[in-house]
PDB file of N, CA, C and O in Angstrom:
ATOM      1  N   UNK A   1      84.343  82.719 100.301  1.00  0.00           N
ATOM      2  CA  UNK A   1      85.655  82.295  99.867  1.00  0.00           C
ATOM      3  C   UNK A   1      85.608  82.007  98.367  1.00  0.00           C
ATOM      4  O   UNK A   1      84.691  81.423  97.791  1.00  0.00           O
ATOM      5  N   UNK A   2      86.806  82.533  97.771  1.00  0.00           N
ATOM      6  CA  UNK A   2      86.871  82.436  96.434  1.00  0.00           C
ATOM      7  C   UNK A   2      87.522  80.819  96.105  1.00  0.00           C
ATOM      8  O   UNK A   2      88.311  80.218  96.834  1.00  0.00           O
ATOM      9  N   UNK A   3      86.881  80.276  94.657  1.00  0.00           N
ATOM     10  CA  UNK A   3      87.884  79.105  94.841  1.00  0.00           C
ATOM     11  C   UNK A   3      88.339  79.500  93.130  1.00  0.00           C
ATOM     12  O   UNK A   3      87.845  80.294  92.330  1.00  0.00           O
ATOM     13  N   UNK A   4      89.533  78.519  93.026  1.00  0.00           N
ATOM     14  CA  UNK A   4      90.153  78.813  91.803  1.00  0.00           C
ATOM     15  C   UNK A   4      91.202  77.989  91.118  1.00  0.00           C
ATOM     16  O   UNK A   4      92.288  77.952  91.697  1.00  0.00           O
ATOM     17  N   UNK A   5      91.091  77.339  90.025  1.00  0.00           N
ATOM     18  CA  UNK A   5      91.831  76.252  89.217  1.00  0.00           C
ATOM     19  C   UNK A   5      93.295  77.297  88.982  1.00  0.00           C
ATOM     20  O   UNK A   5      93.212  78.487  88.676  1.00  0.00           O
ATOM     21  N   UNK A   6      94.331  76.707  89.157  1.00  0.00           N
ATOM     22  CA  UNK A   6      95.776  76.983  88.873  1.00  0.00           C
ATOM     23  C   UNK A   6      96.666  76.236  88.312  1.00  0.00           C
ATOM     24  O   UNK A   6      96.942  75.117  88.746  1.00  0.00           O
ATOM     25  N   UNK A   7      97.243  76.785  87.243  1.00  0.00           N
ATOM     26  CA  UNK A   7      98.207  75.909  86.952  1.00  0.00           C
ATOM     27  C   UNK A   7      99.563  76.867  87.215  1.00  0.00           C
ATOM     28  O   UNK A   7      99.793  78.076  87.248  1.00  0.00           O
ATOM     29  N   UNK A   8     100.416  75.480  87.401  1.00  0.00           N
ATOM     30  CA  UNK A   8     101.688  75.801  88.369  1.00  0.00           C
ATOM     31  C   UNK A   8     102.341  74.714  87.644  1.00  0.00           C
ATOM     32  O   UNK A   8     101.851  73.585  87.604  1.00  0.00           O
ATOM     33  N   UNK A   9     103.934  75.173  86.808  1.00  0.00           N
ATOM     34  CA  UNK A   9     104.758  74.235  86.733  1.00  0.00           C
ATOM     35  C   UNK A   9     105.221  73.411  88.632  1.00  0.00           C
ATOM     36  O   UNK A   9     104.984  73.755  89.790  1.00  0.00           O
ATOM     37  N   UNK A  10     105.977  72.205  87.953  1.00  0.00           N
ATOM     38  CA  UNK A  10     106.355  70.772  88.732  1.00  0.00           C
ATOM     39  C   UNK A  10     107.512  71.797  89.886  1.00  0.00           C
ATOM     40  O   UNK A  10     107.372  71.613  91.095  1.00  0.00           O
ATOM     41  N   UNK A  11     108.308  72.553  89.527  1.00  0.00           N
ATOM     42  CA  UNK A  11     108.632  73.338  90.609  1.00  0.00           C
ATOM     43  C   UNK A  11     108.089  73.851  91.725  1.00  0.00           C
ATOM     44  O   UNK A  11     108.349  73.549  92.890  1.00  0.00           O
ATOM     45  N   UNK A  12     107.524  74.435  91.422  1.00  0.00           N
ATOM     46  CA  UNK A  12     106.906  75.402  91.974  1.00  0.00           C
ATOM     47  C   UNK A  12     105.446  74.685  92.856  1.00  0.00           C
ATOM     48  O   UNK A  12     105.053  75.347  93.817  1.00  0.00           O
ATOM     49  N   UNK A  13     104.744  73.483  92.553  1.00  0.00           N
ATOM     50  CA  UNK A  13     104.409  72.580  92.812  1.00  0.00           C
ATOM     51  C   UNK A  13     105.104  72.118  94.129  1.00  0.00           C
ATOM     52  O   UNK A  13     104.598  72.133  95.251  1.00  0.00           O
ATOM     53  N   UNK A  14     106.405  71.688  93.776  1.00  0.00           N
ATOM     54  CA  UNK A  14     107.948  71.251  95.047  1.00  0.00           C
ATOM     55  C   UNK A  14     107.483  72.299  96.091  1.00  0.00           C
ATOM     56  O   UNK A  14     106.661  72.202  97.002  1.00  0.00           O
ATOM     57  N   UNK A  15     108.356  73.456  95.629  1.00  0.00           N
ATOM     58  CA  UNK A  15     107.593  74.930  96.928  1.00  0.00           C
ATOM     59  C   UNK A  15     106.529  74.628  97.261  1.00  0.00           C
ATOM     60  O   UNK A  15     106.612  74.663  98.488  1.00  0.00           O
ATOM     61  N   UNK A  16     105.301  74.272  96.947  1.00  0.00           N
ATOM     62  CA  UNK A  16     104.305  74.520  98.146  1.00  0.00           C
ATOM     63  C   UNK A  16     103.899  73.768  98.662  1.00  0.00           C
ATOM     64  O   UNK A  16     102.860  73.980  99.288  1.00  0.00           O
ATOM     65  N   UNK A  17     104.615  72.261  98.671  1.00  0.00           N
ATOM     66  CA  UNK A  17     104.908  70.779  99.459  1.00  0.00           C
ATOM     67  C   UNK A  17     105.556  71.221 100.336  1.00  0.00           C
ATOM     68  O   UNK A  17     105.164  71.202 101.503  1.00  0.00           O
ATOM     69  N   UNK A  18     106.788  71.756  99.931  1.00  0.00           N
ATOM     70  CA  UNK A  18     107.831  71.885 100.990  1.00  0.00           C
ATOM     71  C   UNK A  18     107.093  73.147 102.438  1.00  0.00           C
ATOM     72  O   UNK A  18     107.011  73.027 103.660  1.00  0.00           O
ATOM     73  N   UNK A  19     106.695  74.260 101.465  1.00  0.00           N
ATOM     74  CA  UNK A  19     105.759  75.508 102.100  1.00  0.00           C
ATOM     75  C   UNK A  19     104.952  74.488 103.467  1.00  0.00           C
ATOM     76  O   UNK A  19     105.348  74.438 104.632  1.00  0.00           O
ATOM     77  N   UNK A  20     103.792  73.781 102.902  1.00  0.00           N
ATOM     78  CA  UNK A  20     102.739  72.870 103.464  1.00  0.00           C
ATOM     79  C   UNK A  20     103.417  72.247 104.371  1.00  0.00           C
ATOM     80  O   UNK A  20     103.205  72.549 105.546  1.00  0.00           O
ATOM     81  N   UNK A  21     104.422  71.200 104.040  1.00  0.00           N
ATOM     82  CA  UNK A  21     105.210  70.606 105.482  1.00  0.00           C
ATOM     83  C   UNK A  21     106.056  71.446 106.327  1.00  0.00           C
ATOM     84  O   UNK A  21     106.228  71.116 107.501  1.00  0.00           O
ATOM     85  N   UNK A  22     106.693  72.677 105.770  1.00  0.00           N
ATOM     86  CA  UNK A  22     107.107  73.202 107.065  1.00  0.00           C
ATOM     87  C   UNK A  22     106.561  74.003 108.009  1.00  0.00           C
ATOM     88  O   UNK A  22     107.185  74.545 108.921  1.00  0.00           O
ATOM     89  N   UNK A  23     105.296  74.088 107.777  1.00  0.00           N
ATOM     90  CA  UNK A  23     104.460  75.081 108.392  1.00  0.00           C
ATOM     91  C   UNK A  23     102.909  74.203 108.717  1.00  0.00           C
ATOM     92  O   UNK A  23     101.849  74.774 108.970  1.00  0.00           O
ATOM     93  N   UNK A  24     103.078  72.895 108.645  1.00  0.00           N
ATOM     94  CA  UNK A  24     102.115  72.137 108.674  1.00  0.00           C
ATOM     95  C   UNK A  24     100.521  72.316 108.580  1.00  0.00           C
ATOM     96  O   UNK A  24      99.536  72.087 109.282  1.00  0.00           O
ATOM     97  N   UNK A  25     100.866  72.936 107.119  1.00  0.00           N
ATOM     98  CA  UNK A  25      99.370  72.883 106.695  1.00  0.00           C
ATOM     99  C   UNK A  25      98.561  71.766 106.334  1.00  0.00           C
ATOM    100  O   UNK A  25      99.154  70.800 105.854  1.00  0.00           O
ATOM    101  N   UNK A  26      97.340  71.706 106.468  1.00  0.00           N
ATOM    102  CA  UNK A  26      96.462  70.625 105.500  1.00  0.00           C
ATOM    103  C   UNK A  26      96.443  70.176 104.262  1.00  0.00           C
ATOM    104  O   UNK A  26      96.410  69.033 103.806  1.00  0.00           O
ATOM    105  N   UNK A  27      96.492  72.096 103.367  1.00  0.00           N
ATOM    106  CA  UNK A  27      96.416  71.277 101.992  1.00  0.00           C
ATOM    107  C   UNK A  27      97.258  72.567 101.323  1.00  0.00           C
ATOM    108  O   UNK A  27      97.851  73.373 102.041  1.00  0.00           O
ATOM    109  N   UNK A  28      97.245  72.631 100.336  1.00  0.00           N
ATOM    110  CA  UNK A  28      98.374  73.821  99.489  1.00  0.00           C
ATOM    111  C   UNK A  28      97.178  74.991  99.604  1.00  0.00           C
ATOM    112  O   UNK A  28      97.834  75.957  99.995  1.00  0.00           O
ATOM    113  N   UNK A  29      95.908  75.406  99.491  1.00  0.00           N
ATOM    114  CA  UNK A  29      95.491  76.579  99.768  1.00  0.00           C
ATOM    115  C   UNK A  29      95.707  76.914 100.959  1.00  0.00           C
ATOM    116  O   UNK A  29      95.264  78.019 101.271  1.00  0.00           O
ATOM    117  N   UNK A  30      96.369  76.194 101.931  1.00  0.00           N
ATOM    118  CA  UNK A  30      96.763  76.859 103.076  1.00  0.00           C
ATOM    119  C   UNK A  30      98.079  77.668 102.792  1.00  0.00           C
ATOM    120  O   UNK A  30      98.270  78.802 103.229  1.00  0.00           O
ATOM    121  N   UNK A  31      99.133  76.836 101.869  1.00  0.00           N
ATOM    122  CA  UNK A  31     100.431  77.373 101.710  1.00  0.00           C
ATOM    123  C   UNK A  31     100.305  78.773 100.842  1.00  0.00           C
ATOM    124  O   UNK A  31     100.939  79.811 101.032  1.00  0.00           O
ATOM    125  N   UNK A  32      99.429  78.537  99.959  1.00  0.00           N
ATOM    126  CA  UNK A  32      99.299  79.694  99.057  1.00  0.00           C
ATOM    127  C   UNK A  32      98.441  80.812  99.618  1.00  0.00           C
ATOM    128  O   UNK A  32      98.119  81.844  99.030  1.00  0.00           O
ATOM    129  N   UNK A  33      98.142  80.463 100.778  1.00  0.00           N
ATOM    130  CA  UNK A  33      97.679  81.844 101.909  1.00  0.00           C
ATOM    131  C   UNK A  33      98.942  82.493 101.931  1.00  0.00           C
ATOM    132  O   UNK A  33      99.506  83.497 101.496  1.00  0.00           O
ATOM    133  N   UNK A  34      99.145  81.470 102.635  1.00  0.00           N
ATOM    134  CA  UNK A  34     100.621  82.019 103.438  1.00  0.00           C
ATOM    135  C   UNK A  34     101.766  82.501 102.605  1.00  0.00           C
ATOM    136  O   UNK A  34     102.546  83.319 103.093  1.00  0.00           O
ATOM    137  N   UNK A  35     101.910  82.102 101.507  1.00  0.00           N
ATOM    138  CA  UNK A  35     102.943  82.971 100.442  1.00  0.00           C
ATOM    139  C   UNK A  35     102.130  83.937  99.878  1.00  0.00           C
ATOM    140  O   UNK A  35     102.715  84.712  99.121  1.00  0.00           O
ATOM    141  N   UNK A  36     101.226  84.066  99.999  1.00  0.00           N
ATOM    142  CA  UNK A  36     100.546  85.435  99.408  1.00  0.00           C
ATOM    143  C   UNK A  36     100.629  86.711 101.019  1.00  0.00           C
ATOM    144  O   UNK A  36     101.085  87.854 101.035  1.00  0.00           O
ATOM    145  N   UNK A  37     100.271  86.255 101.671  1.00  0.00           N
ATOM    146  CA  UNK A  37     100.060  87.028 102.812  1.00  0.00           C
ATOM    147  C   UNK A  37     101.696  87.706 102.785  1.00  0.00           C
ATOM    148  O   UNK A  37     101.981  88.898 102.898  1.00  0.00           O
ATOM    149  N   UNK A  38     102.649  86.538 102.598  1.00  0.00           N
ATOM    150  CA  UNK A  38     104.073  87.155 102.865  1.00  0.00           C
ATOM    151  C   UNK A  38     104.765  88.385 101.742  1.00  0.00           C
ATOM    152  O   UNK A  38     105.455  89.402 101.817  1.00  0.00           O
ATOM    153  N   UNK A  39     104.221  87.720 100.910  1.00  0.00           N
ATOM    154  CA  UNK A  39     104.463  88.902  99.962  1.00  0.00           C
ATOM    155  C   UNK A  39     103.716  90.043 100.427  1.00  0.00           C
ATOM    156  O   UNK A  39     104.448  90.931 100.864  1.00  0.00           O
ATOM    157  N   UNK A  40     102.284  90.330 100.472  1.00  0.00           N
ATOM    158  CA  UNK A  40     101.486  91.299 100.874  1.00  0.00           C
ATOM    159  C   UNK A  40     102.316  92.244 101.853  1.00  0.00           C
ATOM    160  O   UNK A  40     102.471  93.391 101.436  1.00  0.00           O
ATOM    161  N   UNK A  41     102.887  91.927 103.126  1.00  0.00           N
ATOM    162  CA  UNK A  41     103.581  92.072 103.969  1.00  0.00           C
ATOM    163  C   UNK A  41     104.561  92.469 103.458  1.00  0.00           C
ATOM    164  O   UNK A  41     104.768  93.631 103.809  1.00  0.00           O
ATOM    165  N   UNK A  42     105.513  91.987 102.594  1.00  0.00           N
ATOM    166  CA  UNK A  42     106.987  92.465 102.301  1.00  0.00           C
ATOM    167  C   UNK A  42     106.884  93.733 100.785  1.00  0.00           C
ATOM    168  O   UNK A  42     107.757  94.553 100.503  1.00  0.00           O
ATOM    169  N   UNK A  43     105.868  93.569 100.216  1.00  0.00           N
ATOM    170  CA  UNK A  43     106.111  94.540  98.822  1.00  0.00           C
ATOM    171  C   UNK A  43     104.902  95.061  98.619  1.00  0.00           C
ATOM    172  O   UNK A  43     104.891  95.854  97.677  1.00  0.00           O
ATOM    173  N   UNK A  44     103.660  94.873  99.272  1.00  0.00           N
ATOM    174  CA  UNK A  44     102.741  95.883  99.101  1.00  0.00           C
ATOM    175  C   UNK A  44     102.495  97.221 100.042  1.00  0.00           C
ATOM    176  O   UNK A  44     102.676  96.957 101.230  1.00  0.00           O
ATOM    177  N   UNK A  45     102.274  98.039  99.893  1.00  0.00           N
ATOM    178  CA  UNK A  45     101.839  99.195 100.579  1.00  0.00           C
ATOM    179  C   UNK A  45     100.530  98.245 101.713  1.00  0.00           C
ATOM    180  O   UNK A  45      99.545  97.570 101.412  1.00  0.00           O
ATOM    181  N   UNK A  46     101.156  98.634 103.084  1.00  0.00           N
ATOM    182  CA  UNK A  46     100.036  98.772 104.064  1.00  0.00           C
ATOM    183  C   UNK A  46      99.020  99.603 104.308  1.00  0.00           C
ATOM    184  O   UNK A  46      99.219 100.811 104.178  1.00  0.00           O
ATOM    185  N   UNK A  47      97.938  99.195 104.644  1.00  0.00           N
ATOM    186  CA  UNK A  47      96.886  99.920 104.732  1.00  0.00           C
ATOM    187  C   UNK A  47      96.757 100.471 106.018  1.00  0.00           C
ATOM    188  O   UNK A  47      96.516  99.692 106.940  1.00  0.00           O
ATOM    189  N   UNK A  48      96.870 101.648 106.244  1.00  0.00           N
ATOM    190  CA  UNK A  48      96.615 102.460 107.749  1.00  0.00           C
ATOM    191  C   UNK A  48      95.621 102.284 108.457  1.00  0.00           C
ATOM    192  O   UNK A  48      94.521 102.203 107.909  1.00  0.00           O
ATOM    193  N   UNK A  49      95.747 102.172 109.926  1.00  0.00           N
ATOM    194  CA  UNK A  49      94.525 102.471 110.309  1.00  0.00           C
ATOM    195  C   UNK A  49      93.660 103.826 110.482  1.00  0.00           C
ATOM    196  O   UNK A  49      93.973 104.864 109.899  1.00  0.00           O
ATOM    197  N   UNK A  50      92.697 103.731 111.221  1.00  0.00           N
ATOM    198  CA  UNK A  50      92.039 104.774 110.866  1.00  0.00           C
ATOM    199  C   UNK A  50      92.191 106.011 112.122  1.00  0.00           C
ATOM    200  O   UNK A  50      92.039 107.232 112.134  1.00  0.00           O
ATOM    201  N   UNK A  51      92.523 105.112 113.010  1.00  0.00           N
ATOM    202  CA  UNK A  51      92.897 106.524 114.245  1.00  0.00           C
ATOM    203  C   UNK A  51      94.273 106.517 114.079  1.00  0.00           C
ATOM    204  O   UNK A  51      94.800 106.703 115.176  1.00  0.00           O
ATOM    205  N   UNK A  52      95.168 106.371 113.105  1.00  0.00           N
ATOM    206  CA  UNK A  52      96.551 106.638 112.982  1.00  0.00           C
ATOM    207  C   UNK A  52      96.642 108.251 111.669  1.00  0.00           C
ATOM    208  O   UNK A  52      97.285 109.297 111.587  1.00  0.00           O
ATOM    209  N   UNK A  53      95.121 107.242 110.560  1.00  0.00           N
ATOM    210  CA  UNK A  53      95.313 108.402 109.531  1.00  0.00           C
ATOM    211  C   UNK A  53      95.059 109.931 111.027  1.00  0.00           C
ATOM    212  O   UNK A  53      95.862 110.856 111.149  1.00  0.00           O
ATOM    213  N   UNK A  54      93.952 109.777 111.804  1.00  0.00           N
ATOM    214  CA  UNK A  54      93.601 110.772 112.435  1.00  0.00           C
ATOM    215  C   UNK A  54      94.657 111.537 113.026  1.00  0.00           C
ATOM    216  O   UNK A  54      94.797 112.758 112.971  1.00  0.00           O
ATOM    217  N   UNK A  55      95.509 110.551 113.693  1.00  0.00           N
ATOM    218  CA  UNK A  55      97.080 111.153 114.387  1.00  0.00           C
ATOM    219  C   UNK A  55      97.630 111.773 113.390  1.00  0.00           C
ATOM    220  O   UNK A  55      98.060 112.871 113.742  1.00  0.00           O
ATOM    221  N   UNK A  56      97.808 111.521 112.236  1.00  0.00           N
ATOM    222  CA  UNK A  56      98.918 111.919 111.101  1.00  0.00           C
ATOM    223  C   UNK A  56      98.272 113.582 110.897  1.00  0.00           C
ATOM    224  O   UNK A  56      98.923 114.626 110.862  1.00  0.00           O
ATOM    225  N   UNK A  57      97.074 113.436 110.804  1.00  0.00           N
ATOM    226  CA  UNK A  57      96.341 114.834 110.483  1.00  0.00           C
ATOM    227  C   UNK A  57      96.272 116.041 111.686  1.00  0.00           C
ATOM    228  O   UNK A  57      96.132 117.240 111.446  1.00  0.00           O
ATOM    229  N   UNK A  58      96.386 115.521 112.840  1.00  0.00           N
ATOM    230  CA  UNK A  58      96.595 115.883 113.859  1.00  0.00           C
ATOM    231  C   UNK A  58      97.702 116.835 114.060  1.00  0.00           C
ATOM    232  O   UNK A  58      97.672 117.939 114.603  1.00  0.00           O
ATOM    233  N   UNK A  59      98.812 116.117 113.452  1.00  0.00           N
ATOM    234  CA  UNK A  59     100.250 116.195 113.437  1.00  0.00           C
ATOM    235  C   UNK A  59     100.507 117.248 112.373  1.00  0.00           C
ATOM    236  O   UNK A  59     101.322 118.160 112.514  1.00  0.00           O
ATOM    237  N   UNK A  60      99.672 117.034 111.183  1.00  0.00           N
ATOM    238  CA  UNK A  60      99.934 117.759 110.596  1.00  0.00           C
ATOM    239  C   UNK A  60      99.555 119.066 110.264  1.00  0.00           C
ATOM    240  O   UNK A  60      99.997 119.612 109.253  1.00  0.00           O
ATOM    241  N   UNK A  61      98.812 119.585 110.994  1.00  0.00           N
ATOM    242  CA  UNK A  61      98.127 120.447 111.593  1.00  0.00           C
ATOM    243  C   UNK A  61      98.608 121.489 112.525  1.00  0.00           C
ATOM    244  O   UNK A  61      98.475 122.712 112.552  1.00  0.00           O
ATOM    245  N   UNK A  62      99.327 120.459 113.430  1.00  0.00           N
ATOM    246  CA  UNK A  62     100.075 121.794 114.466  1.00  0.00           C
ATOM    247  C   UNK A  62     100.534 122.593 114.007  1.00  0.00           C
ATOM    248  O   UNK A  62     100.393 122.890 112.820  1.00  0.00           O
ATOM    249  N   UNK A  63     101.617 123.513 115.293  1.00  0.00           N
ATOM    250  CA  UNK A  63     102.724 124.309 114.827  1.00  0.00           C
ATOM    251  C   UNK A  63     103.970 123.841 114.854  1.00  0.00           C
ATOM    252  O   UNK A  63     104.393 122.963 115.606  1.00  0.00           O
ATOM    253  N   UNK A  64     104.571 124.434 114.022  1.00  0.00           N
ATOM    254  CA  UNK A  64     105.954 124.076 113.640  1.00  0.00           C
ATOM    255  C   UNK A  64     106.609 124.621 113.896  1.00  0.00           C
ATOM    256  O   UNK A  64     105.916 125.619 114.090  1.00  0.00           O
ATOM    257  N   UNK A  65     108.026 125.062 114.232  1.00  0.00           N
ATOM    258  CA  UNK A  65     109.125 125.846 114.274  1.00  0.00           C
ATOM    259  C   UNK A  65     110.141 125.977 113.433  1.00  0.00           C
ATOM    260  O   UNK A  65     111.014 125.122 113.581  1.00  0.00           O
ATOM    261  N   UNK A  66     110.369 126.980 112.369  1.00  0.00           N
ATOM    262  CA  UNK A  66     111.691 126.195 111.287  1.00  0.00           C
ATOM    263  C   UNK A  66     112.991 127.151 111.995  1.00  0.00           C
ATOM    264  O   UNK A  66     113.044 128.113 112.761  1.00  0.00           O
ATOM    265  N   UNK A  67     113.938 126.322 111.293  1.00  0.00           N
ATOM    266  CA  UNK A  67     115.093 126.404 112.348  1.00  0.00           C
ATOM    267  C   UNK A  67     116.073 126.633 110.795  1.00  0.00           C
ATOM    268  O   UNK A  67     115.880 126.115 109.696  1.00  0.00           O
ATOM    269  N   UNK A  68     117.213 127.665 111.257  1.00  0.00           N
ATOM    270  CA  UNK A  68     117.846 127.624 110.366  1.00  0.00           C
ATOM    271  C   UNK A  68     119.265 126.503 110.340  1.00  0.00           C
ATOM    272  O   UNK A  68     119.886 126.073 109.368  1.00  0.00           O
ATOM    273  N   UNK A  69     119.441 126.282 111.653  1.00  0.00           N
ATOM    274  CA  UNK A  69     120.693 125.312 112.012  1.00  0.00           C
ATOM    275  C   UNK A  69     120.270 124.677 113.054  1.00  0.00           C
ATOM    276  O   UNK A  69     119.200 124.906 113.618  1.00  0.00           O
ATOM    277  N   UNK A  70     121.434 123.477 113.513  1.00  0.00           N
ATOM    278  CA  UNK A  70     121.242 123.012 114.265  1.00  0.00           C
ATOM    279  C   UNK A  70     121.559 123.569 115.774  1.00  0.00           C
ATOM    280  O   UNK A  70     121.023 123.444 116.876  1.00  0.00           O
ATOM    281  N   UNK A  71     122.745 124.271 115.235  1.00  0.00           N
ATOM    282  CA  UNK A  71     122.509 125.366 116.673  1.00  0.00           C
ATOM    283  C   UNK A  71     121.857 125.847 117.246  1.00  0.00           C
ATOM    284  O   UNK A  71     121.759 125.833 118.473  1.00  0.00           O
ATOM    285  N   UNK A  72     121.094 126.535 116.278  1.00  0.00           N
ATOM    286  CA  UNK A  72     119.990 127.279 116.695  1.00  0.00           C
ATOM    287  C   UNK A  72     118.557 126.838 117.254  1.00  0.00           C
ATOM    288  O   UNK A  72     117.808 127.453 118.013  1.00  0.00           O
ATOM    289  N   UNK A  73     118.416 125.689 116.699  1.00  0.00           N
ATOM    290  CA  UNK A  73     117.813 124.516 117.900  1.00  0.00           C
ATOM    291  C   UNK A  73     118.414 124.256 119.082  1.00  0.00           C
ATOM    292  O   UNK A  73     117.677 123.829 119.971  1.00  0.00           O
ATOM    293  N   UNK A  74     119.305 124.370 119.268  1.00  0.00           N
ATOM    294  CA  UNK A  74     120.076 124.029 120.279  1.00  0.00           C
ATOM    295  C   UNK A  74     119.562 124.646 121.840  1.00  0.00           C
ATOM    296  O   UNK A  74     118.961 124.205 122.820  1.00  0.00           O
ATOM    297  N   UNK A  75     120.402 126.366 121.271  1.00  0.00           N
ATOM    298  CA  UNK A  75     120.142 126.796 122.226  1.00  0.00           C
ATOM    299  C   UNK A  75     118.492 127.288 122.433  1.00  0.00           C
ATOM    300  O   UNK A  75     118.146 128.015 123.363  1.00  0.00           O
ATOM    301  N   UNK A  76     117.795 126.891 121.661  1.00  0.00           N
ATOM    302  CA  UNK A  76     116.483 127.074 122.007  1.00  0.00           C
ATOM    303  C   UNK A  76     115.549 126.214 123.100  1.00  0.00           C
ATOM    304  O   UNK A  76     114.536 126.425 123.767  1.00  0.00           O
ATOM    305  N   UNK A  77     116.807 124.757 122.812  1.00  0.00           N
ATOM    306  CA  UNK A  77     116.374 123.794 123.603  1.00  0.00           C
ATOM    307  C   UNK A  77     116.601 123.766 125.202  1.00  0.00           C
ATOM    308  O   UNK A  77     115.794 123.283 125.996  1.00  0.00           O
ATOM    309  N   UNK A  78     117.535 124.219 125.460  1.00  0.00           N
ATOM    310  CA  UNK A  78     118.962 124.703 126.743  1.00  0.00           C
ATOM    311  C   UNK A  78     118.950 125.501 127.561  1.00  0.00           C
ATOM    312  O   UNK A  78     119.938 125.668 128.276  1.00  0.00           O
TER     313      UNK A  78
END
């Protein structure tokens, strides 16, 4: 585990009191998990797993059919 001195204006300070009591953490490196994790989650690219990359390649691999309309899917389907 990494440890690490921060400075944080008196706001922002408020947020991770408030963070800590509503989610009843111990101490603010718990809160600042948890607002990091949420961001991670909402604006970073996820990391795939590894029998999904395999499905994707799988997939991408087959055969295809191109279709000029949707009709013409249609009655192919019918």
């Amino acid at each position: 585990m990494v440890q690490a001195v921060i400075k944080i204006d008196d706001r922002l300070n408020r947020v991770l009191n408030i963070v800590k009591a509503k989610y009843g953490f111990k101490d603010k490196s718990q809160a600042i998990e948890y607002v990091i994790e949420k961001y991670e989650s909402a604006f970073l690219e996820p990391e795939l797993r590894p029998e999904y990359v395999e499905k994707l390649e799988k997939i991408r691999k087959g055969k295809y059919t191109r279709y000029k309309s949707v009709e013409e899917l249609r009655k192919e389907t019918s």
